[in-house]
C-alpha positions as CSV (number, residue, x, y, z in Angstrom):
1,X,0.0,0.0,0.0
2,X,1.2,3.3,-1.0
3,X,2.8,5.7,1.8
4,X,-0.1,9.0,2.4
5,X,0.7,12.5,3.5
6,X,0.9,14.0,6.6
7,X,-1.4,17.5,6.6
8,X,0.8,20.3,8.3
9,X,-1.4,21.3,11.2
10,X,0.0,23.5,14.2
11,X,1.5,21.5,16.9
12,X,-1.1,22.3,19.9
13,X,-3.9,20.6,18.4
14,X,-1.8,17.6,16.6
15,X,0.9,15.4,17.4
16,X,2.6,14.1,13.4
17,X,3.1,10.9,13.3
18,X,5.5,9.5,10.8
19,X,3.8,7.6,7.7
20,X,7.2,5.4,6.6
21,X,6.7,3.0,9.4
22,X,3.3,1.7,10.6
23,X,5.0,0.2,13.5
24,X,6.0,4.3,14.7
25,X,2.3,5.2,14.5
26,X,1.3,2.4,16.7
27,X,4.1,2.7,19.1
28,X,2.8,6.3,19.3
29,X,-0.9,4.8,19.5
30,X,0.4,2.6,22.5
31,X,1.6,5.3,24.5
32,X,-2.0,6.9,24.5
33,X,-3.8,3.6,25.1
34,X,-4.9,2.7,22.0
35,X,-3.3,-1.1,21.8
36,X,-3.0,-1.9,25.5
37,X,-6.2,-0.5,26.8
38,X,-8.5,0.7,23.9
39,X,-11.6,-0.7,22.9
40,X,-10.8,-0.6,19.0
41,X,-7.7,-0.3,16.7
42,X,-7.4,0.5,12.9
43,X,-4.3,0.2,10.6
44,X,-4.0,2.5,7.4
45,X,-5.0,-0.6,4.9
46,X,-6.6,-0.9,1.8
47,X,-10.6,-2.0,3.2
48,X,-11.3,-3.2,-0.3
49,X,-8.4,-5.9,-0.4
50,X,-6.4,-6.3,2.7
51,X,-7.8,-9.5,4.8
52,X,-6.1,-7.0,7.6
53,X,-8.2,-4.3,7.5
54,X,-11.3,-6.6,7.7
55,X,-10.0,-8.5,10.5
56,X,-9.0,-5.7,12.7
57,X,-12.9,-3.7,11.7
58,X,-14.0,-6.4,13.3
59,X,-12.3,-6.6,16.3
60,X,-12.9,-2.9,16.8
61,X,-16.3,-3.3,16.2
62,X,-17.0,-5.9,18.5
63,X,-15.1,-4.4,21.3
64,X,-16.8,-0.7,20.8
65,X,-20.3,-3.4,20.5
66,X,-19.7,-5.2,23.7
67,X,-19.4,-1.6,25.7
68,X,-22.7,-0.6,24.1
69,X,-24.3,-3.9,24.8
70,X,-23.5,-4.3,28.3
71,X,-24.8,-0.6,29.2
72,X,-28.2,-1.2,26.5
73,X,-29.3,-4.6,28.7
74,X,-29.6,-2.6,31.6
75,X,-32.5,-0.6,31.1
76,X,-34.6,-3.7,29.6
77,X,-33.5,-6.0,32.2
78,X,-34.6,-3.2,35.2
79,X,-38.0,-3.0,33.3
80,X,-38.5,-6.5,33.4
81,X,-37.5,-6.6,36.7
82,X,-40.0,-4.3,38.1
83,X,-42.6,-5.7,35.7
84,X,-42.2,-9.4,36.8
85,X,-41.1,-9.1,40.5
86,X,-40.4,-11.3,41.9
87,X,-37.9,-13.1,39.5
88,X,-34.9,-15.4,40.1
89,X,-31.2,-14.9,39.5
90,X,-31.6,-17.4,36.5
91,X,-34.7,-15.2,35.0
92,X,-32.5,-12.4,35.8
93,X,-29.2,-13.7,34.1
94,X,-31.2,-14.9,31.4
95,X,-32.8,-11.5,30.7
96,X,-29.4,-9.5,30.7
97,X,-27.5,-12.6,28.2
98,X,-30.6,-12.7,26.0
99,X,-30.8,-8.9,25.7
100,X,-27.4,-8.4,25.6
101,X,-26.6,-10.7,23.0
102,X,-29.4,-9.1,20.7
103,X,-27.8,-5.7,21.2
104,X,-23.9,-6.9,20.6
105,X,-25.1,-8.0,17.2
106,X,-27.2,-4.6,16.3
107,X,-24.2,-2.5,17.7
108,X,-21.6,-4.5,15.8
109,X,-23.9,-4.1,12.5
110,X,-24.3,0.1,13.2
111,X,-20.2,0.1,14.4
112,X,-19.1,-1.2,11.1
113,X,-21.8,0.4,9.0
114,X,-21.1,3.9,10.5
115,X,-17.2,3.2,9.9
116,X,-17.5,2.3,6.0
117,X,-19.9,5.4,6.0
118,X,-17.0,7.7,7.4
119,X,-14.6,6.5,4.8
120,X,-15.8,8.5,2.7
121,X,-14.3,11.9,4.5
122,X,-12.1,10.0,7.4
123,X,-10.7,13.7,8.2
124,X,-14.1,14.8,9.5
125,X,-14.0,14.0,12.8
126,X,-10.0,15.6,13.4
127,X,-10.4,18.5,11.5
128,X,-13.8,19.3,12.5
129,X,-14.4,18.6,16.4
130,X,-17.9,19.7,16.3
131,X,-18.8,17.1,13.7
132,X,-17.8,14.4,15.4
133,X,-19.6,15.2,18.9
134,X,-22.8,15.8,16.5
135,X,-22.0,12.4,14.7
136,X,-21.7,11.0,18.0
137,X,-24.9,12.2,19.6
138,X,-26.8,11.5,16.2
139,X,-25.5,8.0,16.2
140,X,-26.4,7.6,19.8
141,X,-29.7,8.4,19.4
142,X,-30.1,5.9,16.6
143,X,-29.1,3.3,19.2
144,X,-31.6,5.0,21.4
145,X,-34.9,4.3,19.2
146,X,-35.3,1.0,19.6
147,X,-34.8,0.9,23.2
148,X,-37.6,3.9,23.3
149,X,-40.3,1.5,20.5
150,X,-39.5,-1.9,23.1
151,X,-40.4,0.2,26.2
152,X,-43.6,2.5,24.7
153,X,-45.1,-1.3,23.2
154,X,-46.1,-2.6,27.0
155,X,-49.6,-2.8,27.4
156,X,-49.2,-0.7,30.3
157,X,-47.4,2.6,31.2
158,X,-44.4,2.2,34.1
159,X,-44.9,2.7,37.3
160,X,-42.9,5.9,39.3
161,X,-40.3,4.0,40.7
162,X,-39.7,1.5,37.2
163,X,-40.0,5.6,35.0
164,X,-37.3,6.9,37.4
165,X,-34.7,3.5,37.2
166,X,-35.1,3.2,33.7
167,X,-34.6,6.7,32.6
168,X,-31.6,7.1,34.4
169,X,-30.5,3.8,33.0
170,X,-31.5,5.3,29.5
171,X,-30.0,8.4,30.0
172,X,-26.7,6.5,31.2
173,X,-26.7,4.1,28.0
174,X,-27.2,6.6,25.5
175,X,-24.1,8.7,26.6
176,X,-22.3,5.3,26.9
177,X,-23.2,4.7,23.2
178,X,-21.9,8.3,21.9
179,X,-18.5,7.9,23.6
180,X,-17.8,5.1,22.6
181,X,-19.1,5.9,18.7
182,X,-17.5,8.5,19.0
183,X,-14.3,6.8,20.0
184,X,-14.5,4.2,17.6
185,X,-14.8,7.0,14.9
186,X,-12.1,8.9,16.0
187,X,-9.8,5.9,16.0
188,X,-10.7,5.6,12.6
189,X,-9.9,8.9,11.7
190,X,-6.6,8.9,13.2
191,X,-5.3,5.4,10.9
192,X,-7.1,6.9,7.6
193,X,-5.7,10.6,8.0
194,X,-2.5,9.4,10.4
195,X,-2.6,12.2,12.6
196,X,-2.9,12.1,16.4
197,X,-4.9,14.9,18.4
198,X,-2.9,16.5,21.2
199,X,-5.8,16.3,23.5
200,X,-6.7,12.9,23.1
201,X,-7.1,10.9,26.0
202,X,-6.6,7.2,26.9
203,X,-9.5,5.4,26.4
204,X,-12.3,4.7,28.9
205,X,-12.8,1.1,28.2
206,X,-11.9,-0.5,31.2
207,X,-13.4,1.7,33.5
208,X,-16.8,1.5,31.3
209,X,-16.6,-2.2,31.8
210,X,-16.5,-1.9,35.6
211,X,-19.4,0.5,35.6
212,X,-21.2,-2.1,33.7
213,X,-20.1,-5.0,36.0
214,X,-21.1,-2.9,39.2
215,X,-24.8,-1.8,37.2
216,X,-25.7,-5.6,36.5
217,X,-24.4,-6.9,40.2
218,X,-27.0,-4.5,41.2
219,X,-29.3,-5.6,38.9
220,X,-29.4,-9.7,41.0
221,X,-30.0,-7.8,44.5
222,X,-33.7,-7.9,43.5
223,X,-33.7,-12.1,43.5
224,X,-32.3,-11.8,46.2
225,X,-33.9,-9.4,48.6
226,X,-37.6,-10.0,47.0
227,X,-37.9,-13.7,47.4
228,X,-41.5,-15.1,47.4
229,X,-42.4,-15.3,51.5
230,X,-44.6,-18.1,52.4
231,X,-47.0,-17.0,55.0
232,X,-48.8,-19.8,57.1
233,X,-52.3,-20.2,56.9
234,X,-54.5,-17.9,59.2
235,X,-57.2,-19.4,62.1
236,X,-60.5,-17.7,60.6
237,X,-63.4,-17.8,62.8
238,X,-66.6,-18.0,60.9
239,X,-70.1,-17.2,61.4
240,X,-72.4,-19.9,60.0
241,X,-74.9,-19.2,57.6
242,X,-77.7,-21.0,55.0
243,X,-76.9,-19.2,51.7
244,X,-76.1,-20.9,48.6
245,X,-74.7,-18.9,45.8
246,X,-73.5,-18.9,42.4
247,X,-71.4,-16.4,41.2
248,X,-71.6,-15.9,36.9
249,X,-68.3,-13.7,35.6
250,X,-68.9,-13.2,31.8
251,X,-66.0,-10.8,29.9
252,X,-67.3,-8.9,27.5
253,X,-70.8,-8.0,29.7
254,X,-70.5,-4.3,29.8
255,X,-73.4,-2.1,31.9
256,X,-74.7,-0.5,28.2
257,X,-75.3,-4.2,26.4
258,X,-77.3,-5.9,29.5
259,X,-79.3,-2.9,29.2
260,X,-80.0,-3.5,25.8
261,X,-81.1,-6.5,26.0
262,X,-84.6,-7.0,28.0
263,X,-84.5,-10.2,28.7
264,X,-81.5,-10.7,30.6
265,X,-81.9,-6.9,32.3
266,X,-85.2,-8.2,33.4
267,X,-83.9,-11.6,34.7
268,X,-81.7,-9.9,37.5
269,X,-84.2,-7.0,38.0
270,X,-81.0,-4.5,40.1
271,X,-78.3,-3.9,37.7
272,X,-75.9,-1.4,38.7
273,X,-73.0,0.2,36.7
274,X,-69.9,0.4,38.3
275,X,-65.9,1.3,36.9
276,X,-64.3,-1.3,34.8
277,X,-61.4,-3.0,36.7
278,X,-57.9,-1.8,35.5
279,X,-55.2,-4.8,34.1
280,X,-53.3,-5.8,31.0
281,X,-55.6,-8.8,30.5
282,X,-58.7,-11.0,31.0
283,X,-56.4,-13.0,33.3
284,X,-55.3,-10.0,35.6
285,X,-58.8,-8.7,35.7
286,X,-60.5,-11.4,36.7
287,X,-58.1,-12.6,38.9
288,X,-58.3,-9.4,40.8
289,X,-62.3,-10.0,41.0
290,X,-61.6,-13.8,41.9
291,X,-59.4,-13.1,44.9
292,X,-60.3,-9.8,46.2
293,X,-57.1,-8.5,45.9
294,X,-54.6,-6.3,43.7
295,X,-52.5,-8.1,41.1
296,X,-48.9,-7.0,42.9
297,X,-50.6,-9.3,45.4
298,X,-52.1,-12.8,43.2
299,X,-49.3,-11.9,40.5
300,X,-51.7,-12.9,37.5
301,X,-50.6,-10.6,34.6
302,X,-51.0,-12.0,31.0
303,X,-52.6,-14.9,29.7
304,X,-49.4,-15.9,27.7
305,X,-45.6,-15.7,29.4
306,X,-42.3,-16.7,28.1
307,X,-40.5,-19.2,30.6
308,X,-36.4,-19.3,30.6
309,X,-35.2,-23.0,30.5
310,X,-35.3,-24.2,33.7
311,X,-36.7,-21.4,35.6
312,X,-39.3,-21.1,38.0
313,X,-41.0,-18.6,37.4
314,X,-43.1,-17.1,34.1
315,X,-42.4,-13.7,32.5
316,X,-45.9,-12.6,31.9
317,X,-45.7,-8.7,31.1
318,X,-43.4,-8.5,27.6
319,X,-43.3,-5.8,25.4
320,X,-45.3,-5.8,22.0
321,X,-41.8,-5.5,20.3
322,X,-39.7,-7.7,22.3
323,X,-38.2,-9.7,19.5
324,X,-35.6,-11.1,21.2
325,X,-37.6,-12.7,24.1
326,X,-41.0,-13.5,22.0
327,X,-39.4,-15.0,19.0
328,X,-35.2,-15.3,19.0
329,X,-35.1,-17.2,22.6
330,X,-37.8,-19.7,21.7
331,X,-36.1,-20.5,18.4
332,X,-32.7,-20.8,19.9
333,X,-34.8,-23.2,22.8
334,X,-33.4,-21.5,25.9
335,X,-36.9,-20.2,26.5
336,X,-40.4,-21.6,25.4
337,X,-43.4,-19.0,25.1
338,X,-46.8,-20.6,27.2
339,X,-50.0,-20.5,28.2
340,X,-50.7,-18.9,31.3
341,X,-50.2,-21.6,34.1
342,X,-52.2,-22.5,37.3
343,X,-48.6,-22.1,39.6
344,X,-48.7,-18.3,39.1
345,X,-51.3,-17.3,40.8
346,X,-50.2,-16.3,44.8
347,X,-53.7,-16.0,46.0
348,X,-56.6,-18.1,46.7
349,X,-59.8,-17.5,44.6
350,X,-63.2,-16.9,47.1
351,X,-64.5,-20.5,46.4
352,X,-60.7,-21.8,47.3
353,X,-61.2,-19.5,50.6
354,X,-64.3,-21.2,51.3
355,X,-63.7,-24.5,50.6
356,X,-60.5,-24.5,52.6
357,X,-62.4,-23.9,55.6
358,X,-65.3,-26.4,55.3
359,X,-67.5,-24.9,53.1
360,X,-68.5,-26.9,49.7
361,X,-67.2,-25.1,46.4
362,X,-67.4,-25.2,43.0
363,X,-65.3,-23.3,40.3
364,X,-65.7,-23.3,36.4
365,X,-63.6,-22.3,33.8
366,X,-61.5,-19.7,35.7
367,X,-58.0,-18.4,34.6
368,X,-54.9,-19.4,36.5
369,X,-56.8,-22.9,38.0
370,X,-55.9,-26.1,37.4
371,X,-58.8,-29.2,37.7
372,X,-59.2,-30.5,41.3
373,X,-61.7,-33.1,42.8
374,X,-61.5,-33.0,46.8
375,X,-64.3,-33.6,49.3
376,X,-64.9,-29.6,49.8
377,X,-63.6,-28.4,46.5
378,X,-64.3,-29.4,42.7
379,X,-62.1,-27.1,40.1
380,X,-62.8,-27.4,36.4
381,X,-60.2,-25.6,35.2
382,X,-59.8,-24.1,31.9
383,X,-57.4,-26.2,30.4
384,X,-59.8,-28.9,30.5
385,X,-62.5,-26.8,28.8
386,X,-61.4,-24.7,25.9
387,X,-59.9,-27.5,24.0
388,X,-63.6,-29.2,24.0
389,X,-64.6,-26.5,22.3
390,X,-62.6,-26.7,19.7
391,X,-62.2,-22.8,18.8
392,X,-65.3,-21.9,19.0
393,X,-66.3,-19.3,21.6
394,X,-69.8,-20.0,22.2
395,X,-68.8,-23.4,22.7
396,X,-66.7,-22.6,25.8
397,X,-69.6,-20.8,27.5
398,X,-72.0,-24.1,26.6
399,X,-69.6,-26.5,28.2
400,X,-68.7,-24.6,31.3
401,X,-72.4,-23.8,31.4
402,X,-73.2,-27.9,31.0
403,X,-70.6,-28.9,33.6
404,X,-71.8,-26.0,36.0
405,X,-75.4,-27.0,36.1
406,X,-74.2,-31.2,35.9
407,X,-72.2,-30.9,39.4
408,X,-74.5,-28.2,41.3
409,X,-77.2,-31.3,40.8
410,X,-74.9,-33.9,41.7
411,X,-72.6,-32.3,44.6
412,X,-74.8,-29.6,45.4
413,X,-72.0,-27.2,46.8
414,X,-72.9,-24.0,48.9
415,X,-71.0,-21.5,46.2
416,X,-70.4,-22.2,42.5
417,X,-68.9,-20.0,40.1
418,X,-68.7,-20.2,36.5
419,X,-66.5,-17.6,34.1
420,X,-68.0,-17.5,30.9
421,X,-65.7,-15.5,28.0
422,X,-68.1,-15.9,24.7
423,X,-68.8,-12.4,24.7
424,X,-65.7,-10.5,24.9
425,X,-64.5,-13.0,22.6
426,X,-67.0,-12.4,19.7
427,X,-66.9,-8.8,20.5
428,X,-63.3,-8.2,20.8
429,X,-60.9,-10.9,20.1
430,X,-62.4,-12.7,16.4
431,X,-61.9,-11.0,13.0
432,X,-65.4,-11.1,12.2
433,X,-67.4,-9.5,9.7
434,X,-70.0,-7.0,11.5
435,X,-73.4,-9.4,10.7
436,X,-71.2,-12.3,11.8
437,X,-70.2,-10.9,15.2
438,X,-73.9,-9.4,15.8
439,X,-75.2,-13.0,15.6
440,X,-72.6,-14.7,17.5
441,X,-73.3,-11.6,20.2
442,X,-76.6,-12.4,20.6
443,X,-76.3,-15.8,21.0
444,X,-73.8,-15.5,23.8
445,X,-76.3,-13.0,25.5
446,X,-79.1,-15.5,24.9
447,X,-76.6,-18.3,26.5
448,X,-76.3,-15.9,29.5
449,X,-79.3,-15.4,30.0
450,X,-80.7,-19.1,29.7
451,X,-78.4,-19.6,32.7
452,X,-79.2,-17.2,34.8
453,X,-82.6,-19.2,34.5
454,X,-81.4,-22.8,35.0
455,X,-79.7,-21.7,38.3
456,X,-82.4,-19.9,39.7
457,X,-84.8,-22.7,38.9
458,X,-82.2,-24.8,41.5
459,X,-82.8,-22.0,44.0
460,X,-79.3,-20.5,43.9
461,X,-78.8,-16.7,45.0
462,X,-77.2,-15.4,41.6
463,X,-74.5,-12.5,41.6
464,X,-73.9,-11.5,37.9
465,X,-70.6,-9.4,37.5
466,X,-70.0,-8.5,33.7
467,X,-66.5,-6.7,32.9
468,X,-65.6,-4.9,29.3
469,X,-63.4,-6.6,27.7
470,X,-59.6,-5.8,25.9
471,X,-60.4,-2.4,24.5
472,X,-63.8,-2.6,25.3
473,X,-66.0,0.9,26.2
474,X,-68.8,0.7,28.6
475,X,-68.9,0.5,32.5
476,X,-69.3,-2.7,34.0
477,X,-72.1,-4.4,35.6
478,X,-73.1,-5.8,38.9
479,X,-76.6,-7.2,39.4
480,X,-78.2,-10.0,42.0
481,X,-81.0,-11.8,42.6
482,X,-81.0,-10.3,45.7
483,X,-81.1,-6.5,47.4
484,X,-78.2,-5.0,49.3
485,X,-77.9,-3.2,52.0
486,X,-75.7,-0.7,49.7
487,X,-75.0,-0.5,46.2
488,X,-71.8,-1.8,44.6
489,X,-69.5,1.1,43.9
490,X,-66.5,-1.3,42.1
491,X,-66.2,-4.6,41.3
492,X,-63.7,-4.7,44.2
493,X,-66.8,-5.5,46.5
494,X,-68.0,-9.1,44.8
495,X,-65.4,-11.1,46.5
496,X,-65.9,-9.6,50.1
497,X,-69.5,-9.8,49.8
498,X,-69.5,-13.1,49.2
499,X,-67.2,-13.6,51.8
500,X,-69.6,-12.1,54.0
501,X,-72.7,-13.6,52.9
502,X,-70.8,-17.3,54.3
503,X,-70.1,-15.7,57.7
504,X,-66.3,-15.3,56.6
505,X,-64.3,-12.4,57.5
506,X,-62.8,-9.9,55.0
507,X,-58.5,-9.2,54.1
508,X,-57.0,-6.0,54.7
509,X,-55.2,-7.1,51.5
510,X,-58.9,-6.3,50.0
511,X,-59.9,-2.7,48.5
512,X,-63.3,-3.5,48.6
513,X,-66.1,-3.7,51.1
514,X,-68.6,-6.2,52.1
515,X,-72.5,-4.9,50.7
516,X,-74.3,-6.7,53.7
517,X,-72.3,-6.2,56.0
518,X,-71.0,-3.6,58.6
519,X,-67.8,-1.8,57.1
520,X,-66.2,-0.9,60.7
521,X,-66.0,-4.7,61.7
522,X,-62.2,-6.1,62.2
523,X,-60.6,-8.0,59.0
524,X,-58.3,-10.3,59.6
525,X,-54.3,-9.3,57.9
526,X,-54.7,-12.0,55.2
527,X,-55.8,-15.1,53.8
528,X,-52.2,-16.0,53.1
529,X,-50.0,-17.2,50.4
530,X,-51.8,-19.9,47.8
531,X,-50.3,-23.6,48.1
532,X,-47.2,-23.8,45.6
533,X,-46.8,-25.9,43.3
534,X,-44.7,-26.6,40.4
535,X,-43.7,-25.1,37.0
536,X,-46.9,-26.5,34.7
537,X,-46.6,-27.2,31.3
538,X,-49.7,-27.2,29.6
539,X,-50.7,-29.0,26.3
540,X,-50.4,-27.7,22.7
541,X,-53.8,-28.3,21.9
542,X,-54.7,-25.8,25.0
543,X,-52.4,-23.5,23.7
544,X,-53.6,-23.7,20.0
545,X,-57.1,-23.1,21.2
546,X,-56.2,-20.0,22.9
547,X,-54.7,-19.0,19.8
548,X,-57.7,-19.7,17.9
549,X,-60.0,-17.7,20.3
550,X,-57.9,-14.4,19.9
551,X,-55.8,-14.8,23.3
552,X,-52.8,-15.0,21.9
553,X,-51.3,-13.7,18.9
């Protein structure tokens, strides 16, 4: 390769390095911390036939790519954290690899782009400081974006103490990513013009790397320090009582559609519209209105999760745009993407409350329960229902409705409950064509309503909840076969009422308040932690049939 010519610049701003031996210019490049302690080198070679050149792009780019990675994981990893607490060092260390490995290949792709890019003027960035801190910040912020599109695609918005974490994290890897551009760029400058600023510095490699070490040790402390407690069950001293209810959850039943529709208004003659329950899903909704409590406290979130190989626990809020855990991890088999299983759920549902304590239960089709035949207790759970029906959703509310009314006849419990999901379903989850989904509407109405009447012919106190569904406008609905001593003023209520109507007492864990019952008597702290249990798999065919119904895209 052909000798090129130093530039006569004044000595304060550039050392000259000699162009008749590359071995000068990188004993000079040593002395500043280029080859012992920098995170890229470049030799003056041809790029477009020296094997050399290629070699050492690479190495600089995956050294300047490893920097950026290990400071771009961090944000993701702490959103995850707060979004999935409580997690496990291996959910943990898998998060950070996985996302960290993702951004090591999109840095080393920009890193190399950005250098072939500034071959066409490698002067800019020495001659023209200014440029270079724009290029810098520019190319920064272009690392930025899809860190920004992964965090705005959650079904929810972050909480204070997740918005403060993970822009400080954010702020912190986007000036990581212009030094060390920047860096890399300047490097390249210096081997393509061979010319040496007097004011450059050693590089800041290694003590980048610490900072990163320190930032992901501190990432663990949460596995650490928010470990699942176990609290033992509580003595609950119970009034006894005659009433035998049956509680009927359908998604979908908004305030404005039961009104609509005579028949079923008129079959539960005290409707009352209340606010829809907040959550990212069916699963977290209802699971709040199961178990009385908030979802920080039953830790239901999504109806499908992504589970790390070997891990315990289920990564149920993701990101719309996470391609890395959603799609890359799965196809490289160190994570499988699943159904939402029974083991996630931390809290008892009401009949589980009752029936733990003596009273018989029954419970249909709700999310986060696997089947169960005891004495006190008989769970159909939905696992064993939706793939019966085969994908369609009126079928679901027919076969939780059959096996509701067969085992009220044959065990004849003192509370049932049945969740019937038809409606949201056609309303919200099926591409259907308008006449199509005003048909299948109807019929999951009539279905409602056809048993509300088969359960009061059995003589069955009936408490109708209806939420909206994913999207879904309209208050929901609250309506009994039976007066109150108050109205319902959220759905929060339905699970201490009917803890009250059984003589039970209420959680402090619980928001609402009973509608019977006197709101200044003592509650007990809590129910305590649900029975563990582990990791469950569930079948494809369970999973395909969620797909098929619109859960899960």
């Amino acid at each position: 390769m052909g000798r090129r010519s130093v530039f006569p610049v004044p000595h304060s701003v550039f050392y000259d390095a000699p162009v008749s031996e590359v071995d000068s210019l990188r004993a000079q490049l040593k002395e500043r911390g280029y080859l012992s302690h920098g995170i890229e080198r470049w030799f003056a070679l041809d790029p477009w036939s020296s094997r050399a050149f290629w070699l050492e792009l690479i190495m600089v780019a995956l050294k300047a790519a490893t920097l950026i990675a290990a400071f771009a994981a961090l944000p993701m990893v702490a959103v995850m954290l707060f979004r999935n607490a409580p997690l496990g060092a291996l959910e943990t260390l898998g998060l950070y690899v996985s996302y960290a490995a993702a951004w090591l290949v999109l840095a080393f792709l920009f890193v190399v782009a950005s250098a072939l890019l500034l071959k066409l003027r490698p002067a800019l960035p020495i001659d023209t400081p200014r440029a270079l801190l724009a290029i810098s910040f520019l190319a920064g912020a272009m690392l930025f974006v899809p860190l920004a599109v992964w965090w705005w695609r959650f079904d929810t918005g972050p909480s204070l103490p997740e918005g403060i974490v993970s822009v400080a994290l954010s702020v912190l890897f986007f000036l990581v990513a212009a030094i060390v551009i920047s860096a890399a760029l300047l490097s390249f400058s210096i081997y393509e013009v061979q010319r040496i600023p007097a004011i450059h510095q050693k590089s800041r490699g290694v003590p980048m790397l610490g900072a990163a070490a320190v930032l992901i040790a501190l990432l663990f402390l949460p596995s650490y320090t928010s470990r699942e407690r176990t609290s033992a069950q509580p003595m609950v001293v119970t009034t006894p009582t005659d009433s035998r209810v049956v509680l009927i959850a359908v998604d979908g039943l908004t305030h404005e559609i039961l009104q609509s529709r005579p028949d079923l208004a008129g079959a539960l003659p005290r409707p009352t519209a209340i606010p829809p329950l907040t959550g990212g899903s069916a699963a977290e909704r209802w699971a709040s209105l199961g178990t009385g409590v908030p979802t920080d406290l039953h830790g239901v979130r999504a109806i499908e999760g992504v589970r790390f190989r070997g891990g315990a626990h289920l990564l149920q809020r993701i990101s719309r745009a996470d391609f890395v855990l959603l799609h890359v991890a799965p196809l490289l088999g160190i994570a499988r993407r699943e159904p939402l299983p029974p083991t996630v759920r931390r809290r008892d549902y009401v009949a589980e409350i009752l029936a733990e304590r003596g009273l018989p239960s029954l419970s249909v089709n709700w999310w986060a329960t696997a089947g169960q035949h005891a004495a006190g207790l008989n769970v159909l759970g939905p696992e064993s229902i939706f793939p019966l029906s085969r994908g369609n959703a009126l079928q679901v509310d027919a076969i939780a409705t059959e096996q509701l009314m067969e085992n009220l006849d044959r065990r004849q419990p003192r509370f049932a409950t049945v969740y019937l999901p038809a409606l949201d379903v056609v309303l919200n989850r099926l591409p259907l064509d308008p006449s199509a989904r005003l048909a299948q509407s109807l019929q999951a109405l009539q279905g409602i309503t056809d048993t509300i009447g088969k359960v009061r012919m059995r003589r069955y106190t009936i408490l109708l909840v209806g939420l909206p569904g994913d999207g879904q406008l309209g208050h929901a609905v609250v309506a009994s076969s039976e007066s109150w001593n108050r109205p319902p003023g959220s759905a929060w209520d339905v699970t201490p009422t009917l803890l009250d109507l059984f003589g039970f007492p209420l959680s402090a864990e619980m928001p609402g308040r009973s509608l019977i019952g006197d709101s200044t008597e003592p509650r007990i702290p809590t129910y305590g932690d649900r029975a563990g249990g582990k990791a469950t798999v569930l079948n494809e065919e369970y999973y395909e049939n969620l797909k098929s119904l619109g859960y899960i895209r």
